[in-house]
C-alpha positions as CSV (number, residue, x, y, z in Angstrom):
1,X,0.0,0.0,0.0
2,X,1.1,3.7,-0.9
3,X,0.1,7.1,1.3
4,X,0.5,9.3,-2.0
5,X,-0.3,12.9,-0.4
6,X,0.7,12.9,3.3
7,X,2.5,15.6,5.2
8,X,4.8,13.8,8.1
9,X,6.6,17.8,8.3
10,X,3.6,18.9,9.9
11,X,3.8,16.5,12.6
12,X,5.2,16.6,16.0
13,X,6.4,12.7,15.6
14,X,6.7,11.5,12.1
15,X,8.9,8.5,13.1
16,X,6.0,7.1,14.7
17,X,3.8,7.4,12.6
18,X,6.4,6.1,9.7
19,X,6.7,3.0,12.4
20,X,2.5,3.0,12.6
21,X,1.9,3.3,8.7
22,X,4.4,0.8,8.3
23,X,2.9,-1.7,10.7
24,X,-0.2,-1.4,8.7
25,X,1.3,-2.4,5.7
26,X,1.9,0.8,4.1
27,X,5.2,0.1,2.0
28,X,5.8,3.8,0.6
29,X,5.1,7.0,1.1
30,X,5.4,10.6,-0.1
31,X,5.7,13.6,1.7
32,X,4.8,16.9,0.3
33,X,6.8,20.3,1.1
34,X,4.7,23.1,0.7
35,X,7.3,26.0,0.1
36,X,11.0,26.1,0.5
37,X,11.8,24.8,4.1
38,X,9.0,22.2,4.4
39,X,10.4,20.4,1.1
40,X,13.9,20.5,2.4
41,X,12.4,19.1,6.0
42,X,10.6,16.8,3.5
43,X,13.8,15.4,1.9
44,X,15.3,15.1,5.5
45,X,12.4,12.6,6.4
46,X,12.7,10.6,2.9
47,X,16.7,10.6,4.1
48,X,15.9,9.1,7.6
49,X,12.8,6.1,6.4
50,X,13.4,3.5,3.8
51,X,10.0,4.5,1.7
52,X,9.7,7.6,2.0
53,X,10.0,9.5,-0.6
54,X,9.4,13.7,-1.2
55,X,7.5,15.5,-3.3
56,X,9.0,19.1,-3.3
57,X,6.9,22.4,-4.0
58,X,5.1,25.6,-3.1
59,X,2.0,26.0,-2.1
60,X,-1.0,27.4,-4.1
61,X,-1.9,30.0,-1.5
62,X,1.8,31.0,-1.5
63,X,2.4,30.4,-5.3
64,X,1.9,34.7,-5.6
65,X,4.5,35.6,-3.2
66,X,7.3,33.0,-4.3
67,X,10.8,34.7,-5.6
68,X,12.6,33.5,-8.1
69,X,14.9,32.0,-5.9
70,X,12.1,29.8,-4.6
71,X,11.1,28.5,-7.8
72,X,15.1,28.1,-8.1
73,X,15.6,26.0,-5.0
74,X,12.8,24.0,-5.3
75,X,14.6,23.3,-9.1
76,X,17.5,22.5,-6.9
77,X,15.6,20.3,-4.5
78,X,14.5,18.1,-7.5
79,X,17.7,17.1,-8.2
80,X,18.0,15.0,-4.7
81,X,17.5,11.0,-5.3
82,X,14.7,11.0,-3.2
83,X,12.5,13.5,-4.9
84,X,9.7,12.2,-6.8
85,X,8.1,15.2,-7.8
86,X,7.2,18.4,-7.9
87,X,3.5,19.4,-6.4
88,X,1.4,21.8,-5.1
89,X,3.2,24.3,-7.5
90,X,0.4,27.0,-7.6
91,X,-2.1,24.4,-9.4
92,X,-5.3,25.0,-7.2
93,X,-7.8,23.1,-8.5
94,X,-10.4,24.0,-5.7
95,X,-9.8,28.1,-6.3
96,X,-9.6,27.9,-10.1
97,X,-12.1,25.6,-11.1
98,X,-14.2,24.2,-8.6
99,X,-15.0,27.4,-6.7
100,X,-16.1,29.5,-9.7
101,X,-18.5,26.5,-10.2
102,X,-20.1,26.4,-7.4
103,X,-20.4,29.6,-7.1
104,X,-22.4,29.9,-9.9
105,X,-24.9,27.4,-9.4
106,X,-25.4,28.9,-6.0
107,X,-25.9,31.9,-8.0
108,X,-28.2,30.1,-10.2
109,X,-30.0,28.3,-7.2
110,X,-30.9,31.6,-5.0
111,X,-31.9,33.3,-8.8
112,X,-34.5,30.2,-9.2
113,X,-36.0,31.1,-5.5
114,X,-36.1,34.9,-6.0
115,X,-36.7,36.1,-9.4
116,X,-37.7,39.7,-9.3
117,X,-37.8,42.5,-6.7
118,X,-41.4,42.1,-6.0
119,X,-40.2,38.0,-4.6
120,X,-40.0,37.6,-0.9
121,X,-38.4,35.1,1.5
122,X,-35.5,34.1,3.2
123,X,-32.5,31.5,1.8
124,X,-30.8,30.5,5.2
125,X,-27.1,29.5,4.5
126,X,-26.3,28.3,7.5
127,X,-22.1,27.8,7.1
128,X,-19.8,29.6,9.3
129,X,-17.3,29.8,6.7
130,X,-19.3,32.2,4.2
131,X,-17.9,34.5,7.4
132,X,-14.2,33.0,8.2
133,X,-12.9,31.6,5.2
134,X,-11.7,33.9,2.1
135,X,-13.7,31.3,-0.2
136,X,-17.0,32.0,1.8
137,X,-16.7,36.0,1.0
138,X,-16.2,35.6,-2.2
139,X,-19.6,33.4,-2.0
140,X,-21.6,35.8,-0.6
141,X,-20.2,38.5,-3.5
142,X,-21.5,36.1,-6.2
143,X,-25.0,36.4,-4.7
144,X,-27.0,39.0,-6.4
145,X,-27.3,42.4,-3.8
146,X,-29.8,41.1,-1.6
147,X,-29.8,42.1,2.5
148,X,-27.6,39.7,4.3
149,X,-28.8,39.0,8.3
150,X,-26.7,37.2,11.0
151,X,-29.2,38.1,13.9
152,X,-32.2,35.5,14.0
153,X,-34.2,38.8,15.3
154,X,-33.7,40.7,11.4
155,X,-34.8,37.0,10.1
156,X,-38.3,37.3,12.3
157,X,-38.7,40.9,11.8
158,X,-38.4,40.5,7.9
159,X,-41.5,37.8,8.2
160,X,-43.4,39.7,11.1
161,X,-43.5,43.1,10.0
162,X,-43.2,43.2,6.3
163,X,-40.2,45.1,6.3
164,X,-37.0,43.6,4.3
165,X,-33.9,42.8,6.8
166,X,-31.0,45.0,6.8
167,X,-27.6,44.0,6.8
C-alpha cells in the first residue's frame, strides 16, 4: 500500500507514525513540502525512512509571493534521489475551477427562489465559513445584492412586519 499525499513535516512525531503506517502495511510514502523549508524538512524525512519518498513544492496560496529563488531552490531540490516530484506548484484546482463553479450554481439556485424584486423570502445558508474563510466571502459577493442577516431577530422581523432585513 502507498500514502501518495501525506505531510509527516507537519507532525510533531513522524517517526511514529512512519513505524505505525508501516505496521499497517503501508510500503511507501510521499511527503509533500509546501514552500521552500517544508520540502527540504521533506527530503530530511525521505533521508531518515526507507520509503519515504518527497515531493518538493510551493504551495498554491503561496504560489503569488514566491521569488525567483524559490522557484530556483525547489529546481535544486528536484535534483536530490529522493524527490519524486514536484506538487502543489500553484495548481489550485479547488480556487480555479471548482469554486467558480459552485459559485455559480449557488448563484443560479438563489436566482431560481427569488426572481424579481417584488419576490419575498429568506435562503438560510447556514455555514460559518461564508464568514471566516476567504472562499465563503467571495460566495456571498456572487450572490446578487440582496440584505444579508446574521441576527435571528432581522430573520423574524423581515416575516413579522413586512419590512426587508438589513444588513
Amino acid at each position: 500500500m502507498i500514502d501518495t499525499h501525506t505531510h509527516l513535516d507537519a507532525l510533531d512525531d513522524p517517526d511514529d507514525v512512519v513505524a505505525r503506517a508501516r505496521a499497517a502495511g503501508v510500503t511507501r510514502i510521499l511527503t509533500v513540502g509546501t514552500d521552500v523549508p517544508g520540502s527540504h524538512r521533506a527530503l530530511e524525512l525521505a533521508d531518515a525512512h526507507d520509503g519515504v519518498y518527497a515531493i518538493v513544492g510551493i504551495h498554491p496560496h503561496a504560489a503569488a509571493d514566491a521569488t525567483d529563488a524559490d522557484i530556483a531552490a525547489v529546481q535544486t531540490l528536484l535534483s536530490h534521489p529522493k524527490a519524486v516530484g514536484a506538487g502543489e506548484m500553484g495548481l489550485d484546482w479547488f480556487r480555479d475551477y471548482a469554486l467558480p463553479t459552485a459559485m455559480l450554481q449557488l448563484r443560479q439556485g438563489f436566482g431560481r427562489l427569488i426572481r424579481g424584486h417584488s419576490d419575498r423570502g429568506v435562503v438560510a445558508i447556514l455555514d460559518p465559513r461564508l464568514r471566516t474563510k476567504p472562499y465563503g466571502r467571495a460566495f456571498l459577493g456572487a450572490l446578487p445584492r440582496c440584505p444579508v442577516a446574521e441576527d435571528p431577530a432581522a430573520v423574524a422581523a423581515f416575516f413579522g412586519s413586512g419590512v426587508a432585513v438589513s444588513a
